[in-house]
C-alpha positions as CSV (number, residue, x, y, z in Angstrom):
1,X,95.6,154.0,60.6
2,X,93.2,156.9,61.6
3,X,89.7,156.4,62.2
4,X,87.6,158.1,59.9
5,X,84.1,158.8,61.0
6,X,81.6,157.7,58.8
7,X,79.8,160.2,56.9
8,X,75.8,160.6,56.8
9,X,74.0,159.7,53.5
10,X,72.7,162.9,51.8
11,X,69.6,163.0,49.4
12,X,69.6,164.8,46.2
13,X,68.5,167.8,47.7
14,X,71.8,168.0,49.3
15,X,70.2,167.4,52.9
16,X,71.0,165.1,55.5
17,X,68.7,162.1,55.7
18,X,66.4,161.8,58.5
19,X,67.3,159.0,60.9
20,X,65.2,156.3,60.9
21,X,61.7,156.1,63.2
22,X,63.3,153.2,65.4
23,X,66.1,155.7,66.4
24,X,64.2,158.5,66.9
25,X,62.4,156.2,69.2
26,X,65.2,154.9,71.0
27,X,66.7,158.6,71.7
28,X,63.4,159.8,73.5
29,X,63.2,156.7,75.5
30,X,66.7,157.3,76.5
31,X,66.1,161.3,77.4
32,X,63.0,160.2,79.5
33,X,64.8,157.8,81.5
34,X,67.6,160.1,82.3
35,X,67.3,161.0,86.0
36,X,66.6,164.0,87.4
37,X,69.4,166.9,88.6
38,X,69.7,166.2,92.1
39,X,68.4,168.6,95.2
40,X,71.7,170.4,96.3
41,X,71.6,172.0,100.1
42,X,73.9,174.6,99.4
43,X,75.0,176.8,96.8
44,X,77.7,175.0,94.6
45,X,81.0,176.1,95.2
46,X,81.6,177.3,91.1
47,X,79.8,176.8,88.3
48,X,82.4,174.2,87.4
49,X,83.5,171.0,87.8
50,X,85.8,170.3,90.7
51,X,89.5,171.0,90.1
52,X,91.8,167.8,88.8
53,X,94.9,167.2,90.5
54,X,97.0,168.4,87.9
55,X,95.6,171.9,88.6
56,X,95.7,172.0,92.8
57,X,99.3,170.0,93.0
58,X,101.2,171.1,89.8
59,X,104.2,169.6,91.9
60,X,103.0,166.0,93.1
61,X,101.5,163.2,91.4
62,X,98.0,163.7,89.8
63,X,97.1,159.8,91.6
64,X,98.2,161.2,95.1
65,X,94.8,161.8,97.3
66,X,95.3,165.5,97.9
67,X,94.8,166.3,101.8
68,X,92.3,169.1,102.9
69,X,91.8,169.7,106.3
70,X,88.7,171.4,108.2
71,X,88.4,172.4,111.6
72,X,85.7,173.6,114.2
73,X,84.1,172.9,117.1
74,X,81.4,170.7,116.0
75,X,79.4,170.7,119.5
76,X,75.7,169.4,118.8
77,X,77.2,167.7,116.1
78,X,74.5,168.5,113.3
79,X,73.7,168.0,109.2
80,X,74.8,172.1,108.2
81,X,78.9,170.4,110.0
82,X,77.9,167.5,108.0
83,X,77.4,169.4,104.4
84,X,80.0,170.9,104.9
85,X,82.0,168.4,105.4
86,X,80.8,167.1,102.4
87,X,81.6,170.4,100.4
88,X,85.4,169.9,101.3
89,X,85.5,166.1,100.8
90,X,84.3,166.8,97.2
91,X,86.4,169.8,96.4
92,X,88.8,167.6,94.3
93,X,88.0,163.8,92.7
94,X,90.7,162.4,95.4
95,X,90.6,164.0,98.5
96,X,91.8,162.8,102.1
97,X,89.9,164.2,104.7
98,X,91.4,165.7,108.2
99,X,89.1,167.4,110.9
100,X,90.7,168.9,113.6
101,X,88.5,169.4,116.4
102,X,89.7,171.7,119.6
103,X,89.4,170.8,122.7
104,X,87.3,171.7,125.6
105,X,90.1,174.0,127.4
106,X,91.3,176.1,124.6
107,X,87.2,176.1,123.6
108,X,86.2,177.5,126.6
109,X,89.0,179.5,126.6
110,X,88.2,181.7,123.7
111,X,84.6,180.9,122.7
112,X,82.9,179.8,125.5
113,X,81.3,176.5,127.4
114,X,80.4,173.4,125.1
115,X,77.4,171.0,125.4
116,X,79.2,167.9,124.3
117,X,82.6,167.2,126.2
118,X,85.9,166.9,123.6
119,X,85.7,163.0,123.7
120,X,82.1,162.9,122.3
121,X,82.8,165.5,119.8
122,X,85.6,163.8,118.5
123,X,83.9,160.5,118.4
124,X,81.1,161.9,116.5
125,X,83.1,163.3,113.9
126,X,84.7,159.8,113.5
127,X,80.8,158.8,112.6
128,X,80.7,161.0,109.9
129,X,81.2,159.4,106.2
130,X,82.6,161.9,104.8
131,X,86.1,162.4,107.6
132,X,88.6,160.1,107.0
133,X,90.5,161.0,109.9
134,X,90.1,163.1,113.0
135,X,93.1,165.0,114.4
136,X,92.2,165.8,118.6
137,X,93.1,169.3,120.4
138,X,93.4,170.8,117.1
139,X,94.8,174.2,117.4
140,X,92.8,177.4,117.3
141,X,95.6,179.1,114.7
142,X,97.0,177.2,111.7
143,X,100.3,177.2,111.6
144,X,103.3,176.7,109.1
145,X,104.4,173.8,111.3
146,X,100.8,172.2,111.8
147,X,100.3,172.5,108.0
148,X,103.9,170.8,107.5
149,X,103.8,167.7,110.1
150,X,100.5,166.4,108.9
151,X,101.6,167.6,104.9
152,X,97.8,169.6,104.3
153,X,97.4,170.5,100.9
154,X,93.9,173.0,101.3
155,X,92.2,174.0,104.2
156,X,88.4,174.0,104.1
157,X,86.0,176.6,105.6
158,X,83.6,179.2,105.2
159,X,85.0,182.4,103.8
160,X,83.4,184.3,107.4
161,X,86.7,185.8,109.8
162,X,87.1,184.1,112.9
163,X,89.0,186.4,115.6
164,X,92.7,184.4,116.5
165,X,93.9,184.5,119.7
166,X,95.7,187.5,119.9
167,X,92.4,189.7,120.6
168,X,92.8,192.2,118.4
169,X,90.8,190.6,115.9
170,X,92.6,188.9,113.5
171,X,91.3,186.6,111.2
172,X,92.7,182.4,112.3
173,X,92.6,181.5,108.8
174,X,94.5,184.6,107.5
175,X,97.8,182.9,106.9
176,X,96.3,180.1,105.1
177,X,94.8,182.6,102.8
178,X,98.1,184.7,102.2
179,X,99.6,181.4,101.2
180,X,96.8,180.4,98.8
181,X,95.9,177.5,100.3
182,X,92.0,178.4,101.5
183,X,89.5,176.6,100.0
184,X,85.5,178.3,100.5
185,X,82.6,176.2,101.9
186,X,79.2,177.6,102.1
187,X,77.2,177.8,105.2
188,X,74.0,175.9,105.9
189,X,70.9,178.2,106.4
190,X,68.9,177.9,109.7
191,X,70.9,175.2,111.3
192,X,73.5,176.0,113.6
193,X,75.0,174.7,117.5
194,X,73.8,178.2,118.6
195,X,70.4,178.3,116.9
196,X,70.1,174.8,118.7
197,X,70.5,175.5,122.2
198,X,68.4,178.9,121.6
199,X,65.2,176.2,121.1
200,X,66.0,174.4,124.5
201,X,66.7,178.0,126.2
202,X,63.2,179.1,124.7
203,X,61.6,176.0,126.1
204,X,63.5,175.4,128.9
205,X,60.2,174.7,131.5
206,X,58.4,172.4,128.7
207,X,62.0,170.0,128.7
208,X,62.6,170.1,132.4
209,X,59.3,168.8,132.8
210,X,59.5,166.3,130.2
211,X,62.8,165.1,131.8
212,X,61.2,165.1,135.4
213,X,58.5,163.0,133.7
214,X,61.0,160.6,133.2
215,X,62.9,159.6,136.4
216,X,65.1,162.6,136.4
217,X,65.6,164.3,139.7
218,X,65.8,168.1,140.1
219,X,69.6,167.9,141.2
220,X,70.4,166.2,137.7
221,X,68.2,169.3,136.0
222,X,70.1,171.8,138.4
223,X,66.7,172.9,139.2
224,X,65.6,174.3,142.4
225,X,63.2,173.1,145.0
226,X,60.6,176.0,144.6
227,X,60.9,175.4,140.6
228,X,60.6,172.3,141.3
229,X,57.2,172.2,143.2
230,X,56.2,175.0,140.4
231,X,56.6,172.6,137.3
232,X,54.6,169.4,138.8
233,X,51.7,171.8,139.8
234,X,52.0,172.9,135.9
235,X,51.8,169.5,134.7
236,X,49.2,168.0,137.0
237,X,47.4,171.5,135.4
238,X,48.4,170.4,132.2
239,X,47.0,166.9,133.2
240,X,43.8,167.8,134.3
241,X,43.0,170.1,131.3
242,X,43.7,167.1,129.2
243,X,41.0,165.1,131.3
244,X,38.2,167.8,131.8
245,X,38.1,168.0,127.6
246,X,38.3,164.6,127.5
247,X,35.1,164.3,129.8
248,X,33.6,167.5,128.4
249,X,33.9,165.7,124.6
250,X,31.9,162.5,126.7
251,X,29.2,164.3,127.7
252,X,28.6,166.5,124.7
253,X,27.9,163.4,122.9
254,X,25.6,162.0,125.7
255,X,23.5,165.3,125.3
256,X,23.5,165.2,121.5
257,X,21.8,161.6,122.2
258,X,19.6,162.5,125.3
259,X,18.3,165.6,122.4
260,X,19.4,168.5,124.9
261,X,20.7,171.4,122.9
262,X,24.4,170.9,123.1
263,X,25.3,174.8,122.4
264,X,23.3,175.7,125.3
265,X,24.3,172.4,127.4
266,X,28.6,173.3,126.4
267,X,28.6,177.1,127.4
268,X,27.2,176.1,131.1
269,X,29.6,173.1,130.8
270,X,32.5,175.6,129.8
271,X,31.5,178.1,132.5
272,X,32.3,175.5,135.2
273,X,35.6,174.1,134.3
274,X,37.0,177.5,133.4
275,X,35.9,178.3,137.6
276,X,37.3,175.2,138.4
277,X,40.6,175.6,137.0
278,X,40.7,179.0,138.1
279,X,40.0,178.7,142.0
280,X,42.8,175.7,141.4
281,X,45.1,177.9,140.1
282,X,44.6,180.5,142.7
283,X,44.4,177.7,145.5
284,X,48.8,176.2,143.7
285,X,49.6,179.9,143.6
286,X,48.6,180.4,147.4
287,X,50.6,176.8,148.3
288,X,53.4,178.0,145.8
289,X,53.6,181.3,147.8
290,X,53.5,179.4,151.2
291,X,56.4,177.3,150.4
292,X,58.6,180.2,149.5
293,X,58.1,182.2,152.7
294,X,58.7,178.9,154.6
295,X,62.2,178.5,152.8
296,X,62.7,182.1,153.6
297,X,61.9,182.2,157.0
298,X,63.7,179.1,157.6
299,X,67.0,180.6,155.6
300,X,66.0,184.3,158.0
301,X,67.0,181.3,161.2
302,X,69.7,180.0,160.0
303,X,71.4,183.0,159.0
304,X,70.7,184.5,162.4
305,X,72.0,181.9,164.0
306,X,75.4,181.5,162.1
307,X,75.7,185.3,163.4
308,X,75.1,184.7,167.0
309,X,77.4,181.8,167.5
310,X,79.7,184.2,165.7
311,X,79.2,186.7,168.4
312,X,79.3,183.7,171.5
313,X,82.9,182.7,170.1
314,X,85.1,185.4,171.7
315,X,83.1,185.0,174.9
316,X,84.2,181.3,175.0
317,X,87.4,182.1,174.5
């Protein structure tokens, strides 16, 4: 028997009947308790809900967990690889997840030196929620064959063209494309490996000191003797700055209490510290100076005498 919905009492006007106060209660309790839409980080792929099996795999069974695959680089692993990692773990309602990764030799071969080596780039990937499996020494070109032994549905990236590795600027994913098997993610804004290291480029004397603060040596930090002389005269500077305001802060207060006028009492003040930690400066940059003629001329001695026992060699023979 069909289930006929019941109809709505009408009054003699021929209108429907309002409902009564304790619903129209109930429903506004109910709409103010509905939670908020939640923050998104990135555009949504389309206006629409993600595709159903039945739609992406006309051939195979809706149940089967379709797989999409992503690759990169992921050095500095960071949250814009996480999102959108994300994006292509929730293209479809069942999806199984495979990052390929490449590895350091065919990285460096056609983009250039990494930060983290291939095994921690792989194990970070393996950290991420959203990968449920990580292929190694992925290859920089998908192939028909790669696509076929690990049976990839989608592949997920950005829509940008990445050059193959034929040099003449062909696009890697361009066969996945043709085939119709591409899926778009969208890019995070102001996060990137590159944007990264560009910080720690930028700052490069303010971390090297913060790492010789710390127990590293300057052979660890690939940093040279001079540089390193440079940097601890900057951060004793640094150091004694730090102290002069502390004591100059002291002694404004004492002068406020003594009843001396403390404008008066802080330019004098001001006047000899700034005199102070300019003759000190002079006096590092004359030592600094010193030091690097002394590696000079001591580098002038070797070199002439690598040149003369050059010269004596014949002779002995």
């Amino acid at each position: 028997m069909t289930r006929m919905t019941p109809l709505r009492r009408r009054t003699v006007s021929g209108d429907a009947e309002p409902p009564p106060p304790e619903a129209v209660a109930d429903a506004e309790g109910a709409e103010a308790e509905a939670p908020a839409t939640p923050t998104t980080w990135y555009e949504p792929l389309s206006p629409t809900a993600p595709a159903t099996h039945a739609d992406a795999d006309a051939e195979g069974s809706p149940s089967r967990p379709l797989r999409v695959y992503a690759d990169g680089i992921y050095d500095l692993f960071h949250f814009g690889h996480a999102r959108a990692l994300e994006q292509a773990k929730k293209l479809f309602p069942n999806t199984y997840l495979l990052v390929g990764c490449c590895s350091d030799e065919i990285t460096h071969r056609y983009k250039g030196k990494t930060v983290m080596t291939e095994a921690e780039r792989y194990e970070s990937l393996r950290h991420c929620k959203w990968v449920d499996e990580v292929i190694p020494d992925a290859p920089w070109v998908i192939t028909p064959e790669f696509i076929d032994k690990h049976n990839i549905d989608y592949v997920a990236h950005d829509a940008l063209p990445y050059a193959d590795a034929s040099g003449a600027g062909n696009d890697v994913y361009e066969f996945v494309k043709a085939i119709g098997k591409f899926k778009e993610t969208k890019r995070t804004d102001g996060i990137s490996t590159s944007d990264i290291i560009m910080r720690i480029v930028k700052d490069y004397n303010e971390y090297v000191m913060r790492n010789l603060t710390r127990g590293y040596s300057r052979k660890d930090l690939g940093v040279s003797y001079v540089k390193e002389k440079q940097l601890r005269v900057n951060m004793g500077i640094s150091k004694l700055r730090e102290k002069v305001k502390e004591h100059q802060e002291k002694f404004h207060m004492a002068a406020k209490t003594a009843g001396m006028n403390p404008v008066e009492w802080m330019e004098n003040a001001d006047r000899l510290v700034a005199g102070f930690l300019e003759k000190f400066e002079e006096g590092c940059h004359i030592m600094e100076t010193a030091i690097k003629d002394r590696i000079q001329e001591g580098l002038k001695r070797q070199q002439s005498k690598s040149r003369t026992n050059l010269l004596d060699e014949p002779e002995a023979s």
